[in-house]
C-alpha positions as CSV (number, residue, x, y, z in Angstrom):
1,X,-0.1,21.7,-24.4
2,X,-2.7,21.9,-21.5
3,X,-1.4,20.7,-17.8
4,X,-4.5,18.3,-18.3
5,X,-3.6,16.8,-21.3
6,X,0.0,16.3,-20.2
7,X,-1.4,14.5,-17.3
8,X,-3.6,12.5,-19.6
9,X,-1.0,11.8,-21.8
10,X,1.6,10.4,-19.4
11,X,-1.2,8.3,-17.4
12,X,-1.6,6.7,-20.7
13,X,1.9,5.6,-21.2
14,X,2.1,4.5,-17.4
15,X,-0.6,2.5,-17.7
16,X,0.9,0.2,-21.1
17,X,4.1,0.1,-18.9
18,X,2.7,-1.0,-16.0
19,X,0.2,-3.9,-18.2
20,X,3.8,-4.4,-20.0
21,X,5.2,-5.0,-16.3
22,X,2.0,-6.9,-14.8
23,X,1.8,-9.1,-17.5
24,X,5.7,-9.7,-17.9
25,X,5.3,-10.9,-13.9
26,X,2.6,-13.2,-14.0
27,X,4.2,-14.7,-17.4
28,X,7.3,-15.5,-14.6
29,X,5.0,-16.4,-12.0
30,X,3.5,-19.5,-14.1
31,X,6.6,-20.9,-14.3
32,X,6.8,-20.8,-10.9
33,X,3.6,-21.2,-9.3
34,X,0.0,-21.3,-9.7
35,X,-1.4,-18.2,-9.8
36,X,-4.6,-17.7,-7.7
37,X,-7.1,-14.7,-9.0
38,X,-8.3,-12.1,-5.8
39,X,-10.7,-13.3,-4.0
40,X,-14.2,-11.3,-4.0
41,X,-13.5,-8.7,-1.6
42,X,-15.9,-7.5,1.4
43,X,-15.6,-3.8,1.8
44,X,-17.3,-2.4,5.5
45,X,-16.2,0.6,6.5
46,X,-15.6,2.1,9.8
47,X,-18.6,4.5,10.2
48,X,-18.8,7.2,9.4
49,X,-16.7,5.7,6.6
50,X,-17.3,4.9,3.6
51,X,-16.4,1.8,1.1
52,X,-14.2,3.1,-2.4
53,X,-15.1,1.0,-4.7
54,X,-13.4,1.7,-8.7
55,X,-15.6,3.8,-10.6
56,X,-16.9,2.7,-14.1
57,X,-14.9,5.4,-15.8
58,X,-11.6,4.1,-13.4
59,X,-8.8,3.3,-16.8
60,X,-6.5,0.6,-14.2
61,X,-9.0,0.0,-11.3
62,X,-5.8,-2.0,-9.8
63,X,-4.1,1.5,-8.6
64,X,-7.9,2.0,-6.5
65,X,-7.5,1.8,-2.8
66,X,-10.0,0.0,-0.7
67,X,-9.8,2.6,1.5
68,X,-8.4,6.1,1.8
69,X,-7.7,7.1,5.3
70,X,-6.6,10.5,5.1
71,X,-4.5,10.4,8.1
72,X,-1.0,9.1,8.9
73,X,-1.3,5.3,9.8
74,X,-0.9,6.6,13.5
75,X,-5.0,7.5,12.3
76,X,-5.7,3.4,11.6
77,X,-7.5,2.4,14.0
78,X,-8.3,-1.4,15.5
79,X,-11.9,-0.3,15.1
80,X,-11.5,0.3,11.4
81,X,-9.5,-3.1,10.7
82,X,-12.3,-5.2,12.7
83,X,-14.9,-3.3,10.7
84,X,-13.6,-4.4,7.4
85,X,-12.5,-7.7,8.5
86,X,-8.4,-7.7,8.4
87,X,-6.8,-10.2,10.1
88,X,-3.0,-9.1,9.6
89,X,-1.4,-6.3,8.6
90,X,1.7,-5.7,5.8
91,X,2.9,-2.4,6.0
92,X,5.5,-0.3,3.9
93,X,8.4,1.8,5.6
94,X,9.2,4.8,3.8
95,X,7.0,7.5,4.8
96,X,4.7,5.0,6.0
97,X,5.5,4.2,9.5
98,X,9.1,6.3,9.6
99,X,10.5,9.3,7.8
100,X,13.2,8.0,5.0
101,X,16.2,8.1,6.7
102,X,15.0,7.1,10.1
103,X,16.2,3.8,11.5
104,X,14.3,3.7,14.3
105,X,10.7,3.6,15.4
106,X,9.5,6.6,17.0
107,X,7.4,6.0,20.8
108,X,3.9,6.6,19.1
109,X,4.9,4.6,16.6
110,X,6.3,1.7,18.9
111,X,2.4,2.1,20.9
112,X,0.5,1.8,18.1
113,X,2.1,-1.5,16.8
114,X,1.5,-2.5,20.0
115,X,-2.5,-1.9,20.0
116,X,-2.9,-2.9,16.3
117,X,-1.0,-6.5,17.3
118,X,-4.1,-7.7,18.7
119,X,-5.8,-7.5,14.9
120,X,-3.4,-10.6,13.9
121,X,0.6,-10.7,12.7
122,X,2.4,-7.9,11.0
123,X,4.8,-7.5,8.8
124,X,7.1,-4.8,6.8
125,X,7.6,-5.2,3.2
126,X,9.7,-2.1,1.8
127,X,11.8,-1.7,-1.5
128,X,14.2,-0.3,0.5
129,X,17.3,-2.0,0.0
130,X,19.0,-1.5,3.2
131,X,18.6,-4.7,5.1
132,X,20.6,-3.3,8.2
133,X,18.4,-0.3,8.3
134,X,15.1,-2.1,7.5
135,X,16.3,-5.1,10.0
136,X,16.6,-2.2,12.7
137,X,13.3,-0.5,12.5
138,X,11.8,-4.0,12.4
139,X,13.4,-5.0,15.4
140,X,12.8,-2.3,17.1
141,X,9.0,-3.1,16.7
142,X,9.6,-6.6,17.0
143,X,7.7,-7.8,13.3
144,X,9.5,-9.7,10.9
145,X,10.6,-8.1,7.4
146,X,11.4,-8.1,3.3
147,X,13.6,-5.7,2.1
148,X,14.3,-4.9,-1.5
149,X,10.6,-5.8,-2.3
150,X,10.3,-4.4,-5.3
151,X,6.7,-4.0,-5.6
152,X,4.6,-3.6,-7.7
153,X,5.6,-7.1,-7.7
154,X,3.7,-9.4,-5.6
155,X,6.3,-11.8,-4.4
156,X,7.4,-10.5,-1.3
157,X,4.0,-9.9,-0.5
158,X,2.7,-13.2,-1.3
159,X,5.6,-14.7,1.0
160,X,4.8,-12.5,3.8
161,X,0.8,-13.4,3.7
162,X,1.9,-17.1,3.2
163,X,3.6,-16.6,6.7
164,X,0.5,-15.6,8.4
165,X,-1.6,-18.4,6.5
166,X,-4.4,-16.3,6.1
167,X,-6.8,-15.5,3.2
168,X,-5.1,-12.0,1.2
169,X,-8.6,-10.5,1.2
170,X,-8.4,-10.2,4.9
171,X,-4.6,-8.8,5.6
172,X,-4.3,-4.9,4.9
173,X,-1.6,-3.5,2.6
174,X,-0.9,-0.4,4.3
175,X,1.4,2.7,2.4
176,X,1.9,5.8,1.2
177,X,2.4,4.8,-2.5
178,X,-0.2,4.1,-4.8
179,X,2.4,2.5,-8.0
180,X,4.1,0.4,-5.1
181,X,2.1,-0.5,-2.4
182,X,-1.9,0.1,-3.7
183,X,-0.8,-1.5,-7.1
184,X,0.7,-4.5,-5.4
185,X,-1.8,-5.3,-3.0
186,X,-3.8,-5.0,-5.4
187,X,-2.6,-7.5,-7.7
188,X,-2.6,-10.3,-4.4
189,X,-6.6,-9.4,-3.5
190,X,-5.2,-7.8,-0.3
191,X,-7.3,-5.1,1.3
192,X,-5.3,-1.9,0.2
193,X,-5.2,1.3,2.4
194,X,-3.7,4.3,1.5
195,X,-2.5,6.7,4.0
196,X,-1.2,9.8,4.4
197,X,3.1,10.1,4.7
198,X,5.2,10.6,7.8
199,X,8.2,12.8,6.3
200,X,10.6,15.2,8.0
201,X,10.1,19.1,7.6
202,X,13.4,18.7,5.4
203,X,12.1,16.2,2.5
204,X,8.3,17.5,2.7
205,X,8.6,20.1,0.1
206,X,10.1,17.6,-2.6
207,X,7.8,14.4,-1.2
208,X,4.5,16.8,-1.6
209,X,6.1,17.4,-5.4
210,X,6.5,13.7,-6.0
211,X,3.2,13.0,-4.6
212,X,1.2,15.7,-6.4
213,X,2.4,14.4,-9.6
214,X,1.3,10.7,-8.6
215,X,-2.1,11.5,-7.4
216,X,-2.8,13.9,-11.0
217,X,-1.7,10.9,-12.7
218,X,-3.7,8.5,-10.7
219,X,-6.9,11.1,-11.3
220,X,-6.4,10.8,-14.9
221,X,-6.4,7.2,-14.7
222,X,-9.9,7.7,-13.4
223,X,-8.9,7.2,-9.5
224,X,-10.8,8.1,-6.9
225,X,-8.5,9.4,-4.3
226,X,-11.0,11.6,-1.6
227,X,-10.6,10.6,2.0
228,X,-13.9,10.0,3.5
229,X,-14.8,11.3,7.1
């Protein structure tokens, strides 16, 4: 069996797990609430950027990031929100903003919350189940927080763009994970950017592994994944 094939073959089963998942969810979510569908989304890059927009040929155009950075989120820039309209910000934790592990925000890290601020509100919405740990960081950048999120579910998401009361199309999902954080953004009609990780020199080797294996499977799925400069 061809490394392509095996790729192939296990996007294939992801994707009738993840429709098995999706659809279990929003089964859940009528009972619930209403369910609203995305909004049509307004995708203006930050030249000399470039809008992704799902290909044709894309098999599960809901793991398709609005925009690829190619950077680390220290890279996202106020220019690039204003350009593409965000208003707020929702940002993962993991890799994302700290290396796992880390409990508290770095100085560069701790400026550029700062600067990006005067987009609109932020917020952290992780899976991470720690709340003193997730509580910490947060507080240490003064933004409020979800823990245990469990995304690709939406909820935690929903509740956090409810708090800012504005429209999802115009608050940025902002991660390092494209089955978590692209996938769940996603599903609300938030503006989804994926980013390159933050990870110690002693979890890099098995991260790149992890993510390697993500992004093959996300190219089988027909994802376009190239960071445009």
């Amino acid at each position: 069996m061809s490394v392509e094939y095996f790729y192939e073959a296990l996007g294939r089963k992801i994707k009738r797990y993840l429709s098995g998942f999706i659809g279990l969810e929003d089964l859940q979510d009528e009972v619930v609430g209403t369910i609203h569908p995305p909004p049509p989304r307004l995708l203006v890059s930050s030249s000399p950027r470039l809008p992704l927009s799902p290909s044709p040929m894309t098999l599960f155009p809901l793991l398709q990031p609005d925009l690829v950075l190619g950077g680390s989120v220290l890279d996202l820039t106020l220019e690039i929100l204003e350009r593409n309209q965000i208003k707020g910000l929702v940002l993962d934790v993991d890799d994302t903003i700290v290396p796992i592990g880390i409990d508290l925000a770095r100085p560069e890290l701790t400026r550029w919350v700062e600067q990006i601020k005067k987009i609109g509100p932020l917020w952290l919405v992780t899976n991470n189940p720690s709340q003193v740990r997730i509580g910490a960081i947060a507080e240490s950048l003064s933004v409020p927080y979800f823990h245990s999120a469990a995304k690709p579910s939406r909820r935690k998401l929903r509740q956090a763009v409810a708090a800012m009361s504005i429209d999802p199309s115009q608050v940025a999902m902002v991660g390092d994970r494209l089955f978590t954080d692209v996938l769940a953004g996603n599903r609300l009609g938030m503006f989804t950017i994926l980013i390159e990780p933050i990870v110690d020199e002693e979890s890099v080797i098995g991260f790149q592994a992890i993510r390697s294996v993500e992004f093959a499977i996300a190219r089988a799925l027909g994802i376009s994944l190239a960071a445009k400069k």
